[in-house]
PDB file of the backbone (N, CA, C, O) and the ligand in Angstrom, with CONECT records:
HET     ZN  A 101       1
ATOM      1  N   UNK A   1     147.478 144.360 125.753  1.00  0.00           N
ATOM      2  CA  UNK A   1     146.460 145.384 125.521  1.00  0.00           C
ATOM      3  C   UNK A   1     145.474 144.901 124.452  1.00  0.00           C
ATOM      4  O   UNK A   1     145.742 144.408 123.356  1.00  0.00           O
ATOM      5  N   UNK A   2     144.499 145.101 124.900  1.00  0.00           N
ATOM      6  CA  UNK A   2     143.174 144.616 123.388  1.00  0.00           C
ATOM      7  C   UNK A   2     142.556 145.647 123.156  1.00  0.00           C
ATOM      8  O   UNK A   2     142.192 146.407 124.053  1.00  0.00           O
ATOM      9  N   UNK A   3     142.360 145.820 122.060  1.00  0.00           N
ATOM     10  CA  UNK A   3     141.810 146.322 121.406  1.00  0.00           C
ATOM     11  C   UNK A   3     140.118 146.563 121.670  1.00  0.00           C
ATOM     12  O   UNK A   3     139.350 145.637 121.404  1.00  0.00           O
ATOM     13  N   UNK A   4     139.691 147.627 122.110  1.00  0.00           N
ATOM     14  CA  UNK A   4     137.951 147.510 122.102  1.00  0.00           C
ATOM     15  C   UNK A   4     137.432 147.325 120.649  1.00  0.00           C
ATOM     16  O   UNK A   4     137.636 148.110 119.722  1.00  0.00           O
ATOM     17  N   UNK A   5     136.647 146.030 120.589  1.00  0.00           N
ATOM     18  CA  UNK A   5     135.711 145.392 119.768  1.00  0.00           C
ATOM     19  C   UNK A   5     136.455 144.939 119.156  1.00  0.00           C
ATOM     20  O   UNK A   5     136.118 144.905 117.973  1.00  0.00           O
ATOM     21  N   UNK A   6     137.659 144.409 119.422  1.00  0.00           N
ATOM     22  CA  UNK A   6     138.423 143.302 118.310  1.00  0.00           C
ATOM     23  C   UNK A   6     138.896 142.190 119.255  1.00  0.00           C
ATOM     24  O   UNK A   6     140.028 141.731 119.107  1.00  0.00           O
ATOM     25  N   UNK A   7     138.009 141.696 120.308  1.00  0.00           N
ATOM     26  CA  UNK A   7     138.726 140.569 121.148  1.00  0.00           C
ATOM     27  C   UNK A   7     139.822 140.622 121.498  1.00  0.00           C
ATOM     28  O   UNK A   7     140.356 141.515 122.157  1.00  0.00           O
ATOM     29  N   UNK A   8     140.468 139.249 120.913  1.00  0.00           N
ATOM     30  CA  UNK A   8     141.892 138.491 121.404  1.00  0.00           C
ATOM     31  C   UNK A   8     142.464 139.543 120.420  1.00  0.00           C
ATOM     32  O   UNK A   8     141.823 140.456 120.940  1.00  0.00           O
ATOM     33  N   UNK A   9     143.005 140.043 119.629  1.00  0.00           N
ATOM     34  CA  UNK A   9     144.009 140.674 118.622  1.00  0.00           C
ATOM     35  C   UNK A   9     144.696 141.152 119.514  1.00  0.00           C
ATOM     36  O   UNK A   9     144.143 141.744 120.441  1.00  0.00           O
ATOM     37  N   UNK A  10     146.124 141.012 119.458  1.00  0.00           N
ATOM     38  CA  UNK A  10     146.987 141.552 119.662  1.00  0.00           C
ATOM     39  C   UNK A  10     147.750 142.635 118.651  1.00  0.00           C
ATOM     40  O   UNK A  10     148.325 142.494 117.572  1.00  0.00           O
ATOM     41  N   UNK A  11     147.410 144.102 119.743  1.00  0.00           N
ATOM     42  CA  UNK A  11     147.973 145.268 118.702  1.00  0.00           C
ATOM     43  C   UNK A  11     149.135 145.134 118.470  1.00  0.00           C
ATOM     44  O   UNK A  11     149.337 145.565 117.334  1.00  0.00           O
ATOM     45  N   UNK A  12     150.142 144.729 118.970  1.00  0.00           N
ATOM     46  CA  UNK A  12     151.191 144.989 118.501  1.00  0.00           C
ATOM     47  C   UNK A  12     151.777 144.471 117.381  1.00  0.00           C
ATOM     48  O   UNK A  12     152.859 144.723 116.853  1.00  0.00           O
ATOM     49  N   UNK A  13     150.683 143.518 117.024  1.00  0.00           N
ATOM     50  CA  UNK A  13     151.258 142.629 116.165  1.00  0.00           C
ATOM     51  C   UNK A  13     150.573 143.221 114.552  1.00  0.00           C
ATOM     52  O   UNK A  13     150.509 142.598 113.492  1.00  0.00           O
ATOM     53  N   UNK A  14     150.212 144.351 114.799  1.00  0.00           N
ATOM     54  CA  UNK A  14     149.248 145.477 113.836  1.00  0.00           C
ATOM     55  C   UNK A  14     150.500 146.286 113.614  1.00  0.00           C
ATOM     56  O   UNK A  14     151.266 146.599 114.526  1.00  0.00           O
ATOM     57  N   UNK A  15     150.722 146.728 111.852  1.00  0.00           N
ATOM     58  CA  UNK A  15     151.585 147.390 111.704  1.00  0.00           C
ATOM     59  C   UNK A  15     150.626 148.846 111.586  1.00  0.00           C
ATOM     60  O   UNK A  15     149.425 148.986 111.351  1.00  0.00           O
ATOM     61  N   UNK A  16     151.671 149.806 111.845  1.00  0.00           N
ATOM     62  CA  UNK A  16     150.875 151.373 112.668  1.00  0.00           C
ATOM     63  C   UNK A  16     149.978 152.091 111.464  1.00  0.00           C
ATOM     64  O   UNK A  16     149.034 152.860 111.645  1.00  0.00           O
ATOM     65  N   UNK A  17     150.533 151.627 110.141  1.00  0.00           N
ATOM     66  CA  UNK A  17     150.328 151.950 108.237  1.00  0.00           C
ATOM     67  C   UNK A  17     148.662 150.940 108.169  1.00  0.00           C
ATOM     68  O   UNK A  17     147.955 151.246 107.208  1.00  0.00           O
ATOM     69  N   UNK A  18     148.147 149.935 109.027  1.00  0.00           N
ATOM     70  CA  UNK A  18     146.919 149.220 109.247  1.00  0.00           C
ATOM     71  C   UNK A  18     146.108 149.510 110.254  1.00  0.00           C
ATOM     72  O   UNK A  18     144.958 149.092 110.120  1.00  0.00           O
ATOM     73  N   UNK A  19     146.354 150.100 111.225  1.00  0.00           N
ATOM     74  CA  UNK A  19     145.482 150.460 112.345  1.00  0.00           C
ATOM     75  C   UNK A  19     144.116 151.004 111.896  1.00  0.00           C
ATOM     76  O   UNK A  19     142.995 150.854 112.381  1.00  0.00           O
ATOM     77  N   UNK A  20     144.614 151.774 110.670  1.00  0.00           N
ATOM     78  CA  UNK A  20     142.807 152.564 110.898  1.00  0.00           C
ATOM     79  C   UNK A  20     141.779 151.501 110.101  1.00  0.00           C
ATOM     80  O   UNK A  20     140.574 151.746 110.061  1.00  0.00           O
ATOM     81  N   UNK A  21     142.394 150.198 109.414  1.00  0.00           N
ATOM     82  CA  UNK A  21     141.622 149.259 108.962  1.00  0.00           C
ATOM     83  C   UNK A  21     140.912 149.042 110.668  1.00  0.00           C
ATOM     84  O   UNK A  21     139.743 149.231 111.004  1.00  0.00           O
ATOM     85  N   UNK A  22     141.814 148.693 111.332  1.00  0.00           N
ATOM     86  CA  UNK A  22     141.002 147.916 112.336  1.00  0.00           C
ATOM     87  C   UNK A  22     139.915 148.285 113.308  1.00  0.00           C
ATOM     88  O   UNK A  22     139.228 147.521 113.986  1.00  0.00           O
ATOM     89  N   UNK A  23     139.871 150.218 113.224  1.00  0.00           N
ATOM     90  CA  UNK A  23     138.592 150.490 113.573  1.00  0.00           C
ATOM     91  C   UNK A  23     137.559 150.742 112.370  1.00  0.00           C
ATOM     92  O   UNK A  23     137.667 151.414 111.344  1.00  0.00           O
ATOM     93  N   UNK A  24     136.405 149.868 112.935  1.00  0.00           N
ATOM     94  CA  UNK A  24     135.563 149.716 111.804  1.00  0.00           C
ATOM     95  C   UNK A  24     135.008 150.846 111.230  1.00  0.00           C
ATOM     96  O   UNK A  24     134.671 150.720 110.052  1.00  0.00           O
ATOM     97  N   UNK A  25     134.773 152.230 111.915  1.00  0.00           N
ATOM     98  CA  UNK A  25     133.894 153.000 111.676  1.00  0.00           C
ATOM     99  C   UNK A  25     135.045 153.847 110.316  1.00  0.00           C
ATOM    100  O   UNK A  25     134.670 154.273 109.224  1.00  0.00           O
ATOM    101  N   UNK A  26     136.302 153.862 110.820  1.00  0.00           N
ATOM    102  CA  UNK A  26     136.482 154.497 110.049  1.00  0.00           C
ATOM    103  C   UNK A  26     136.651 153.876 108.684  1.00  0.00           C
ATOM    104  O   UNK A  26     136.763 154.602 107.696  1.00  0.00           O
ATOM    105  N   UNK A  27     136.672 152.606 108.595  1.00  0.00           N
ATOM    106  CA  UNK A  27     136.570 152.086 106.855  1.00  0.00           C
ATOM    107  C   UNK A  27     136.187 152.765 106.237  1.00  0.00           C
ATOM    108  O   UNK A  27     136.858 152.992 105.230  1.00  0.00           O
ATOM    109  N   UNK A  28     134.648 153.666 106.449  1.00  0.00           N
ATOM    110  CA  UNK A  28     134.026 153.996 105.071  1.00  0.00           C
ATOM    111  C   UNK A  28     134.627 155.465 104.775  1.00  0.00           C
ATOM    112  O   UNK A  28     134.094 156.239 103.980  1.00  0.00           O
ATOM    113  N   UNK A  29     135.743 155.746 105.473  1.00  0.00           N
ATOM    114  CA  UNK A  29     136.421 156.810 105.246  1.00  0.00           C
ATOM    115  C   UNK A  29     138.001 157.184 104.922  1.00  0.00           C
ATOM    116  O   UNK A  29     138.621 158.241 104.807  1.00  0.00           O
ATOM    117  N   UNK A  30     138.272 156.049 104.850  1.00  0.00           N
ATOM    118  CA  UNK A  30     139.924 155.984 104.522  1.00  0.00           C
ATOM    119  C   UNK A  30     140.372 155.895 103.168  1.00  0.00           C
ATOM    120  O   UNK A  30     141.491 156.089 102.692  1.00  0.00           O
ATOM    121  N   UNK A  31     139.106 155.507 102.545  1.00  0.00           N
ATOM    122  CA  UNK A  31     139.832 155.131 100.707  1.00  0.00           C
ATOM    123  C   UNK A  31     139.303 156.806 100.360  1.00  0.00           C
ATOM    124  O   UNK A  31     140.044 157.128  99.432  1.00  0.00           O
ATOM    125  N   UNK A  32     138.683 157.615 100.565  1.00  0.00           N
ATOM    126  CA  UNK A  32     138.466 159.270 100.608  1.00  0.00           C
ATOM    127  C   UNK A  32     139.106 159.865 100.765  1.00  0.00           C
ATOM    128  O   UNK A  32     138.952 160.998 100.308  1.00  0.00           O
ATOM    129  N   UNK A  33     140.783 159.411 101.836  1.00  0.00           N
ATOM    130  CA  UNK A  33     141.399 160.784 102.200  1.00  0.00           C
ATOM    131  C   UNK A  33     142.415 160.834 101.099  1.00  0.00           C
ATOM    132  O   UNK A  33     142.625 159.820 100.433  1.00  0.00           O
ATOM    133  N   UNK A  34     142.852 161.592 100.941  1.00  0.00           N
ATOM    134  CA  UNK A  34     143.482 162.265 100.099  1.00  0.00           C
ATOM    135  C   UNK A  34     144.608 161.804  99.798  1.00  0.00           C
ATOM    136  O   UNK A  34     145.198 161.846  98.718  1.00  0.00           O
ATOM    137  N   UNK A  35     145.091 161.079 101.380  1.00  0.00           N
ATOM    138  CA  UNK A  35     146.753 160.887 101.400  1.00  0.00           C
ATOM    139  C   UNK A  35     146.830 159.406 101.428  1.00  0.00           C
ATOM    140  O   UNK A  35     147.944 158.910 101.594  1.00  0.00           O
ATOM    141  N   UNK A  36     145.572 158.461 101.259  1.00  0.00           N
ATOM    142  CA  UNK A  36     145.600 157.203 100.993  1.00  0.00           C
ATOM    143  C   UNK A  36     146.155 156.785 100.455  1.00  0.00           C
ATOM    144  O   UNK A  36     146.458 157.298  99.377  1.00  0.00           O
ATOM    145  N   UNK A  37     146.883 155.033 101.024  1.00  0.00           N
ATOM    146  CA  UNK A  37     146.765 154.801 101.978  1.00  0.00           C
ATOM    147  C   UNK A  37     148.140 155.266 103.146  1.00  0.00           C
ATOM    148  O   UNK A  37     148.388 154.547 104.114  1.00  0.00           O
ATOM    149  N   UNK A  38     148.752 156.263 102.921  1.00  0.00           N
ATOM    150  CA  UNK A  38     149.571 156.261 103.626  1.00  0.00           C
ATOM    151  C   UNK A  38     148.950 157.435 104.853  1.00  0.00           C
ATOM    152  O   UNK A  38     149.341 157.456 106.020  1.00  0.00           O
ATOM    153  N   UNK A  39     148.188 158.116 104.421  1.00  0.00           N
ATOM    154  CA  UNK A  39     147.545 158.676 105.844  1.00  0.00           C
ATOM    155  C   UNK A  39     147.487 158.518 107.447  1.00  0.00           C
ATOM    156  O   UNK A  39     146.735 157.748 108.044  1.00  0.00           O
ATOM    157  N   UNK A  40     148.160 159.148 107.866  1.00  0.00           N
ATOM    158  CA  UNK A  40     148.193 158.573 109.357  1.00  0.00           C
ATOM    159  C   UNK A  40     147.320 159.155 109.781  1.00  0.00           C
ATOM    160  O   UNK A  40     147.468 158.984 110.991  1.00  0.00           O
ATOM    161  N   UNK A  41     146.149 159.979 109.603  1.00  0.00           N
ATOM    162  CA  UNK A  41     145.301 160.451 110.252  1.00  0.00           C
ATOM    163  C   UNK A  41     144.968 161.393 111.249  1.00  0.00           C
ATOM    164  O   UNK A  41     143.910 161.770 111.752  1.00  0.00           O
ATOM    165  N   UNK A  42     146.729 161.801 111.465  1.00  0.00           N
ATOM    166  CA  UNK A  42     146.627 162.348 112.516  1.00  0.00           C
ATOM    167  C   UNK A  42     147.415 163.772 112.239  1.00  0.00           C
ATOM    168  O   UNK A  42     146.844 164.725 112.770  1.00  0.00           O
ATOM    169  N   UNK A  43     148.585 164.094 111.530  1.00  0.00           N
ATOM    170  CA  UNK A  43     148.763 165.427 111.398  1.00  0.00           C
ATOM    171  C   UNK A  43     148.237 165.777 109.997  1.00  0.00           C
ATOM    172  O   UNK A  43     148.007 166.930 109.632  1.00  0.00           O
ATOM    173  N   UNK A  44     148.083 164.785 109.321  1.00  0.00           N
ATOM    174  CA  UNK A  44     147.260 165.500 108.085  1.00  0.00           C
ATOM    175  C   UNK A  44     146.276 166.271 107.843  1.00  0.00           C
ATOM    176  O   UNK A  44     145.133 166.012 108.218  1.00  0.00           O
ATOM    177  N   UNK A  45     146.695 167.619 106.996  1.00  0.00           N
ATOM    178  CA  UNK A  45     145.439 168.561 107.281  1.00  0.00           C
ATOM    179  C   UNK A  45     143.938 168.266 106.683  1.00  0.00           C
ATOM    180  O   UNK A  45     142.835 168.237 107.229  1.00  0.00           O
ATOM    181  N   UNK A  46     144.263 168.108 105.650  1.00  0.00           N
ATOM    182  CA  UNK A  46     142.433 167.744 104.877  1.00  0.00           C
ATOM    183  C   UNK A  46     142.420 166.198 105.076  1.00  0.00           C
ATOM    184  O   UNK A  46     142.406 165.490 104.069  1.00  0.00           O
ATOM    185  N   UNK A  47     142.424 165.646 106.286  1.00  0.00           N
ATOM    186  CA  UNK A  47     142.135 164.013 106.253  1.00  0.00           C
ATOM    187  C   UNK A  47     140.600 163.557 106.475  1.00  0.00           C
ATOM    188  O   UNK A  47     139.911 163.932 107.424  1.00  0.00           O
ATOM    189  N   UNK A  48     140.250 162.834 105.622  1.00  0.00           N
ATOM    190  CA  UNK A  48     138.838 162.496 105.284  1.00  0.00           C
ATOM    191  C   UNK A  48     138.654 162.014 107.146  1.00  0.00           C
ATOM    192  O   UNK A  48     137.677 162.438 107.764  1.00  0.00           O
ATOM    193  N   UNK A  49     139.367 161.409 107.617  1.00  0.00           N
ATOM    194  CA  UNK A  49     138.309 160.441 108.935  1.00  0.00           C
ATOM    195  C   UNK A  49     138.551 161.709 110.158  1.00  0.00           C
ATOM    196  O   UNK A  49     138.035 161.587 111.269  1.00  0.00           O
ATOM    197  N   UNK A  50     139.539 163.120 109.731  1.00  0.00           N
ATOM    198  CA  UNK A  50     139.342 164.281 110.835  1.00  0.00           C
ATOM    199  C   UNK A  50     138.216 165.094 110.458  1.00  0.00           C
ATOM    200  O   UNK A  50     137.513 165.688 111.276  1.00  0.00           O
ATOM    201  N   UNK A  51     138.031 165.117 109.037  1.00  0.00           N
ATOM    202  CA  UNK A  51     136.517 165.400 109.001  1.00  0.00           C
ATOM    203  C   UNK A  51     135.795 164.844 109.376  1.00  0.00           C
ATOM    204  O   UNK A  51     135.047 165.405 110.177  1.00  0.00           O
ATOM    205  N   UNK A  52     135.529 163.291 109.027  1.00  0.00           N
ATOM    206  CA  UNK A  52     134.445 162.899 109.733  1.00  0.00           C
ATOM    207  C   UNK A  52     134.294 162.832 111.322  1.00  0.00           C
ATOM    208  O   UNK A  52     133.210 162.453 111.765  1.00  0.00           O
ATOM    209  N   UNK A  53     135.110 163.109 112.026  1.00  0.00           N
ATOM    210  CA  UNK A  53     135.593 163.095 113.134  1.00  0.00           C
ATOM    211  C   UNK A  53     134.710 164.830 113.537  1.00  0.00           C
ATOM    212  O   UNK A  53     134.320 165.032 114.687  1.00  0.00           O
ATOM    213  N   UNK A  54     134.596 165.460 112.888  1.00  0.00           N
ATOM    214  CA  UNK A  54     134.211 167.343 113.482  1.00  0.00           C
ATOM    215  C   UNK A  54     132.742 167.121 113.038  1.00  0.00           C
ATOM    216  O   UNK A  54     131.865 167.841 113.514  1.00  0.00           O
ATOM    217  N   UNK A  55     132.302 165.680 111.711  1.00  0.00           N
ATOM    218  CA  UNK A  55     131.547 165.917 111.502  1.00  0.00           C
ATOM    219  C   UNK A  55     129.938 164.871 112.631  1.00  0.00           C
ATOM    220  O   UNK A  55     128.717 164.739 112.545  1.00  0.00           O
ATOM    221  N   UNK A  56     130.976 164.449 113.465  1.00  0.00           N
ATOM    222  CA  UNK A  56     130.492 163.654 114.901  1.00  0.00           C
ATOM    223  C   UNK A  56     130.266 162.179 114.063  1.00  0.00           C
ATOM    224  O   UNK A  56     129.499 161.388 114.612  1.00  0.00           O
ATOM    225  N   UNK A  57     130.764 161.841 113.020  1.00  0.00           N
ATOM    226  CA  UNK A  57     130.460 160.450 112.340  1.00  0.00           C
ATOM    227  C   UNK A  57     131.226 159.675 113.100  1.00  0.00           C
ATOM    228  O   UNK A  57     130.797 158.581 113.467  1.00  0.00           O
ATOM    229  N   UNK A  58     132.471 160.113 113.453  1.00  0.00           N
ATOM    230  CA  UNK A  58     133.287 159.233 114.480  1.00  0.00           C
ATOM    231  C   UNK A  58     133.569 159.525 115.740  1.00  0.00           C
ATOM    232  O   UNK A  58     133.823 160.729 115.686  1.00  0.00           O
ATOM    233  N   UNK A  59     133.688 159.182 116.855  1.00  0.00           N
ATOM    234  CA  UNK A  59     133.604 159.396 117.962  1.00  0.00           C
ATOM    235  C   UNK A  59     135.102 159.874 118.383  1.00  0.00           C
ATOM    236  O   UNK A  59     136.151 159.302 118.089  1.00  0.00           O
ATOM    237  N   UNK A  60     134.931 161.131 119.187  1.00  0.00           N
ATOM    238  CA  UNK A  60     136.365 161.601 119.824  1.00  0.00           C
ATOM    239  C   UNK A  60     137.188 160.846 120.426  1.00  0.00           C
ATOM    240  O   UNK A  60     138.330 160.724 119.982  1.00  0.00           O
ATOM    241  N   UNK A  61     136.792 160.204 121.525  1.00  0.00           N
ATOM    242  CA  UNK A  61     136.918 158.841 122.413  1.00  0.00           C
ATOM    243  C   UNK A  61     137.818 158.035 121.129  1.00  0.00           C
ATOM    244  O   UNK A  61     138.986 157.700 121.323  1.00  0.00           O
ATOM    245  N   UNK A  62     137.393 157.879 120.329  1.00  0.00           N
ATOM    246  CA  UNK A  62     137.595 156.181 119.171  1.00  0.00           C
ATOM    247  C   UNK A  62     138.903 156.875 118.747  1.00  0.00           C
ATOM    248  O   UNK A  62     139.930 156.204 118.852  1.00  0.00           O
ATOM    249  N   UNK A  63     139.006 158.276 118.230  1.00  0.00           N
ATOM    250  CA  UNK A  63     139.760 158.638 118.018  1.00  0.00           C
ATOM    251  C   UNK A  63     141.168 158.756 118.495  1.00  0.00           C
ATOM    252  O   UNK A  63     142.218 158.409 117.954  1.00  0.00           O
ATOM    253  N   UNK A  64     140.839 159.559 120.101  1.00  0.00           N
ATOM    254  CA  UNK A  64     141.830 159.770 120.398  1.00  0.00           C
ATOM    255  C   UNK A  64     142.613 158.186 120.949  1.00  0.00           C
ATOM    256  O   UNK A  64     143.833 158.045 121.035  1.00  0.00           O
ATOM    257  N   UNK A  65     141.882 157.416 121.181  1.00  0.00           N
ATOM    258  CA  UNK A  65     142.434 155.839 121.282  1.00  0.00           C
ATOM    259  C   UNK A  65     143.106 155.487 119.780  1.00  0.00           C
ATOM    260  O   UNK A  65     144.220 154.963 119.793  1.00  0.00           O
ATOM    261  N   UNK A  66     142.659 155.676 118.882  1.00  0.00           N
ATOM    262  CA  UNK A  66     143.202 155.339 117.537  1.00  0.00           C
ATOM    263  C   UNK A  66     145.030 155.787 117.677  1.00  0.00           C
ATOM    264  O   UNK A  66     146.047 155.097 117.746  1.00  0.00           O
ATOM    265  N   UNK A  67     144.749 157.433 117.671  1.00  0.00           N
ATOM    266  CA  UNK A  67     145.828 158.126 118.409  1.00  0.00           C
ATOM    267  C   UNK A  67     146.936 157.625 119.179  1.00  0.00           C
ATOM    268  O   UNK A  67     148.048 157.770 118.670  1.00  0.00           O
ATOM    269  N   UNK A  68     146.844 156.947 120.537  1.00  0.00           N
ATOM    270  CA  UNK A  68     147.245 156.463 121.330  1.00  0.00           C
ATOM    271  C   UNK A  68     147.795 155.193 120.875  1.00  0.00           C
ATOM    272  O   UNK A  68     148.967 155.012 121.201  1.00  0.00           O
ATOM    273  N   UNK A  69     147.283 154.349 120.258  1.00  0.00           N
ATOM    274  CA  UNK A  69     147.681 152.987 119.822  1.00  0.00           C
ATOM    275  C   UNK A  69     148.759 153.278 118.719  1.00  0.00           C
ATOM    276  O   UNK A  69     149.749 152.578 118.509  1.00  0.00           O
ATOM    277  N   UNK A  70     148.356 154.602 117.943  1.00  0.00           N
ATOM    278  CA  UNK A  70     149.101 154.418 116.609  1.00  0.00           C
ATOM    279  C   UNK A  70     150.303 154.892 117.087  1.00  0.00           C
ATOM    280  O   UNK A  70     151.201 154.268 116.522  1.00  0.00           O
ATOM    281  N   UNK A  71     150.817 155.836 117.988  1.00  0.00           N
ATOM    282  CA  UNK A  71     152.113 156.457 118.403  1.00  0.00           C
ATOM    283  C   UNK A  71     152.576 155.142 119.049  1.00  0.00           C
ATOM    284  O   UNK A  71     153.734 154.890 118.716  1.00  0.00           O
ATOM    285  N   UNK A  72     152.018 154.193 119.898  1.00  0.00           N
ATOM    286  CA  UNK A  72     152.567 152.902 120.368  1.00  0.00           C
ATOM    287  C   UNK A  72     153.075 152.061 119.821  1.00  0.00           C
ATOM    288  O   UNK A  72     154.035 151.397 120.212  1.00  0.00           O
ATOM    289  N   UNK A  73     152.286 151.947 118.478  1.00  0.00           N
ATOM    290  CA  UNK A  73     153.108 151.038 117.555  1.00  0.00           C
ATOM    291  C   UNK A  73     154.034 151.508 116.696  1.00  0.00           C
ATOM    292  O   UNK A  73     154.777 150.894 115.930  1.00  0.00           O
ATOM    293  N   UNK A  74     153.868 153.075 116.979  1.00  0.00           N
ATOM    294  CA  UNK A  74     155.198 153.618 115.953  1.00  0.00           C
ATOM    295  C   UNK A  74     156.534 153.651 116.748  1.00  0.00           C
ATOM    296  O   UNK A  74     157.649 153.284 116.378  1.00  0.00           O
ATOM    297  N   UNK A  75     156.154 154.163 117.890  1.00  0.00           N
ATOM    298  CA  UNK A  75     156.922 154.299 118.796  1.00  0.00           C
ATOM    299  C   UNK A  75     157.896 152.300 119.013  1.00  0.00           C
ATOM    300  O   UNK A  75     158.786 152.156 119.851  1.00  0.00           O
ATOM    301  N   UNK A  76     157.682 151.755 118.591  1.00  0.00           N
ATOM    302  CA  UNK A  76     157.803 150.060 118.814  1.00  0.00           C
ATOM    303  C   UNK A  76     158.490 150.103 117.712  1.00  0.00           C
ATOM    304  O   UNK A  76     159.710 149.940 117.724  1.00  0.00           O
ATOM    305  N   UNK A  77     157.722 150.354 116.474  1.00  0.00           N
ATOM    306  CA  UNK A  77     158.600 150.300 115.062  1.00  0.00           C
ATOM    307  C   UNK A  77     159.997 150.924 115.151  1.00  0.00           C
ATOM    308  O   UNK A  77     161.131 150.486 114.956  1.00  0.00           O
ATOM    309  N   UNK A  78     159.625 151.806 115.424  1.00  0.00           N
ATOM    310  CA  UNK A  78     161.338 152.307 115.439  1.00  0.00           C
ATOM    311  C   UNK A  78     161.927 151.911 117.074  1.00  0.00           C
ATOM    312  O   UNK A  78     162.335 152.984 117.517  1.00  0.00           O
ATOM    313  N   UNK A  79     162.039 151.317 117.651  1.00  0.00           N
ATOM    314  CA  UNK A  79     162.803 150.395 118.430  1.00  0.00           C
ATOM    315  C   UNK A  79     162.815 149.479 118.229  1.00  0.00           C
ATOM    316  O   UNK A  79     162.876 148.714 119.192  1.00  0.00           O
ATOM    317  N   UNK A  80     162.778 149.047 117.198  1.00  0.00           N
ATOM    318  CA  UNK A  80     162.834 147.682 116.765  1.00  0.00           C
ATOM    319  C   UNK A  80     164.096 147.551 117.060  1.00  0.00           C
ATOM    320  O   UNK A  80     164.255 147.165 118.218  1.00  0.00           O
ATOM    321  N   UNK A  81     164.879 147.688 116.580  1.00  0.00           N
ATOM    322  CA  UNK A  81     166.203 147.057 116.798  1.00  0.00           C
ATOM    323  C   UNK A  81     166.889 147.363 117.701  1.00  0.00           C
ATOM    324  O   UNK A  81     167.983 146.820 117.856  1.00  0.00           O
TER     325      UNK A  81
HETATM  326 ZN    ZN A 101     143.489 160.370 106.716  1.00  0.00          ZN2+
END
């Protein structure tokens, strides 16, 4: 699986605690949230990139792929063994 706009990278090899480095848009919003850096972005209530997300700075689409990748690699983490 690749990643849109990161070429060859292989996600899996992305730990799930780095993912939101790797979409670019949300950089300028991750050192803001509150629960940095451990924020997963996704059930957290006041998270800086779900605001920017209502506030159309980030795209739903980007998101809900963010979403999707990050339960994949969590979902992997804990089968690890
Ligand atoms: Zn967050």
């Amino acid at each position: 699986m690749i990643l849109h706009g990161f070429q060859t990278i292989d996600i899996y090899e992305i730990e799930s605690n780095n993912l939101d480095k790797y979409f670019i848009e949300f950089r300028d919003y991750i050192n803001d949230c509150e629960f940095a850096p451990s924020c997963s972005h996704i059930k957290e209530e006041k998270c800086c990139i779900k605001k920017a997300l209502k506030d159309s700075k980030i795209r739903e689409e980007r998101y809900q792929n963010y979403i999707k990748i990050y339960n994949d690699l969590k979902d992997r983490e804990e089968h690890k063994w």
